[in-house]
N, C-alpha and C positions, 0 to 999 in steps of 0.2 A: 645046665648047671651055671652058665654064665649069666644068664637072666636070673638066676637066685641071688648069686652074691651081688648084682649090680642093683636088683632090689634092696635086699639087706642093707648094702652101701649107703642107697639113698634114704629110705630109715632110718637107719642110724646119721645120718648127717643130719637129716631133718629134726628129729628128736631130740640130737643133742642143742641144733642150733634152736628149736623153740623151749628147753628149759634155759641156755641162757639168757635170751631176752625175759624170759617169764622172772628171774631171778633179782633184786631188790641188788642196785650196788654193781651191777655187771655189764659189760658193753657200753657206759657211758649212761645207764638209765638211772634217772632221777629213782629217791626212795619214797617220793611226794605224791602224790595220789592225784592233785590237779597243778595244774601249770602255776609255776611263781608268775603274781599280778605286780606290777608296777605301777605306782599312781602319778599321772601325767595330767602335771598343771596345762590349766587353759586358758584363752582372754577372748575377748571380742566385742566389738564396736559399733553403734547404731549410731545415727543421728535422724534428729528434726528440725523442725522449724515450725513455730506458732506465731501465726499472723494476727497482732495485738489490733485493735480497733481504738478510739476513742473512748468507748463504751465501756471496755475492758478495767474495772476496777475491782475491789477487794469484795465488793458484795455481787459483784458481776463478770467474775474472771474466764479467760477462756483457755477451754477444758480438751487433754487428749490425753493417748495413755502410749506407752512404747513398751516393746516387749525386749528382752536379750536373747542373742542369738546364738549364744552359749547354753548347753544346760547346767545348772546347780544341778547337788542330787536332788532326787524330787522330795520336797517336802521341808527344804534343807534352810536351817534360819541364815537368811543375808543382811551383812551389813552394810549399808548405803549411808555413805556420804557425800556431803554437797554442801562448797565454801563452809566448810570445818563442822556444819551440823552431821548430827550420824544418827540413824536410825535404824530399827530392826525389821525386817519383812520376812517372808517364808517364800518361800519358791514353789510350782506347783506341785502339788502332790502325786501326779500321777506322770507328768512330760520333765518338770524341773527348769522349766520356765519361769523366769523372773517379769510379771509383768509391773509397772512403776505406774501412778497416776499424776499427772502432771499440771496444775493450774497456775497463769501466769496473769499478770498484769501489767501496769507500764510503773516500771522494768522492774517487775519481782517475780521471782518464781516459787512456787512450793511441790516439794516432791512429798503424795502420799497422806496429804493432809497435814502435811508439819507447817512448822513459820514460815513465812514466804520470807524469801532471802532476797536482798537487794542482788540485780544481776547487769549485766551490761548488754543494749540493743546489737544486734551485729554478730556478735562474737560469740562461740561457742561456751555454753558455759556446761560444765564438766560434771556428768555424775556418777560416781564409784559404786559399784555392788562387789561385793569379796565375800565367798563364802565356797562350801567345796564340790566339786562337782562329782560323781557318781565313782571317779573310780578313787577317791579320796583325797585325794590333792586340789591345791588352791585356784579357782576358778574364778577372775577377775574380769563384770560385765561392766563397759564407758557405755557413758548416752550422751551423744553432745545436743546440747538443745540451742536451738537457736532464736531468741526471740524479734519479730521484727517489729521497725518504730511504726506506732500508727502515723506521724505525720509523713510519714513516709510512702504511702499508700494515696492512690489516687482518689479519686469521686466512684468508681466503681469499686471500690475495696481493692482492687491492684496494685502490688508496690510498681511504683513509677521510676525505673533503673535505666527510661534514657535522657535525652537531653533537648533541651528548648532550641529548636534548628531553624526559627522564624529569622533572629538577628544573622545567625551564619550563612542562609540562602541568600536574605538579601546584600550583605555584602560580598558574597561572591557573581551576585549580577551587577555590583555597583563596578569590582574588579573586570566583569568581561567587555561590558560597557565601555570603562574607561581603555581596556585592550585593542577592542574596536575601532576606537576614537584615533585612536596613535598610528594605526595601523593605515587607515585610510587616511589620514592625513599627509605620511610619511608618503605612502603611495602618489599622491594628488601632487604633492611640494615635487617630485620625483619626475612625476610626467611634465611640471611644469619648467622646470632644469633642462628637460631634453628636449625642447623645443627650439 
């Protein structure tokens, strides 16, 4: 008899406790069928650098492309701006990648096949994608591009970022030399005193 009612018991415990989970409003359960979404802005940042040549002009510019490392939603129109031009792109349709095409010259840059923008060697110049990313909120991709000066580049196409060490060797032998000189002199004048 004690195993019936301990049965029963649990039964009845169990029974009642899965109608009230099963119950809309009860034990703290939502009446919503899928989880509330929250849309969570995102940003993110690439950079380059395109190594301009001589050769590098408007009928002859050179050419690469950068992607963001953020996704838009896929398919999703971006707007892209650069020194105050704006323009429209789509993001990919199936990942929601932003890819940009980028052609520069000395010193203009054009995002996408628009006007080339006068830009500055050296320095990062900034470009803006704003559009939304998958879970509906504002998703903001930068590209810093950086173009560098062709006279700045060696005889082998190399930028040249050290320094001409011909003048500074030799006057640091003209300094050990003259160290030298002092040295045994001083020495010489010395032995010649303690005689």
């Amino acid at each position: 008899m004690r195993i019936r009612i301990g049965s029963a018991a649990a039964v009845l415990v169990f029974g009642v406790s899965g109608l009230l989970m099963a119950l809309p409003g009860t034990a703290g359960a939502d009446s919503s069928t899928s989880p509330p979404t929250t849309a969570v802005p995102t940003s993110c940042s690439s950079s380059t650098t395109i190594n301009l040549t001589a050769s590098n002009t408007s009928s002859n510019p050179a050419t690469t492309s950068v992607s963001s490392t953020c996704a838009f939603a896929p398919g999703a129109t971006v707007q892209i701006t650069f020194l105050g031009a704006t323009q429209s792109a789509t993001a990919d349709a199936t990942t929601g990648i932003l890819t940009l095409s980028l052609s520069a010259t000395d010193p203009a840059l054009s995002v996408n096949g628009g006007a080339f923008q006068t830009t500055t060697f050296g320095a990062s110049n900034t470009i803006t994608a704003v559009g939304n990313n998958a879970s509906g909120a504002a998703n903001t991709a930068t590209f810093l591009v950086v173009l560098s000066n062709p006279s700045a580049t060696g005889a082998n196409g190399l930028a040249f970022t050290g320094a001409d060490l011909a003048a500074l060797i030799g006057a640091a032998l003209v300094l050990i030399l003259m160290g030298a000189g002092v040295v045994i002199f001083t020495r010489r004048r010395a032995a010649a005193t303690q005689r």
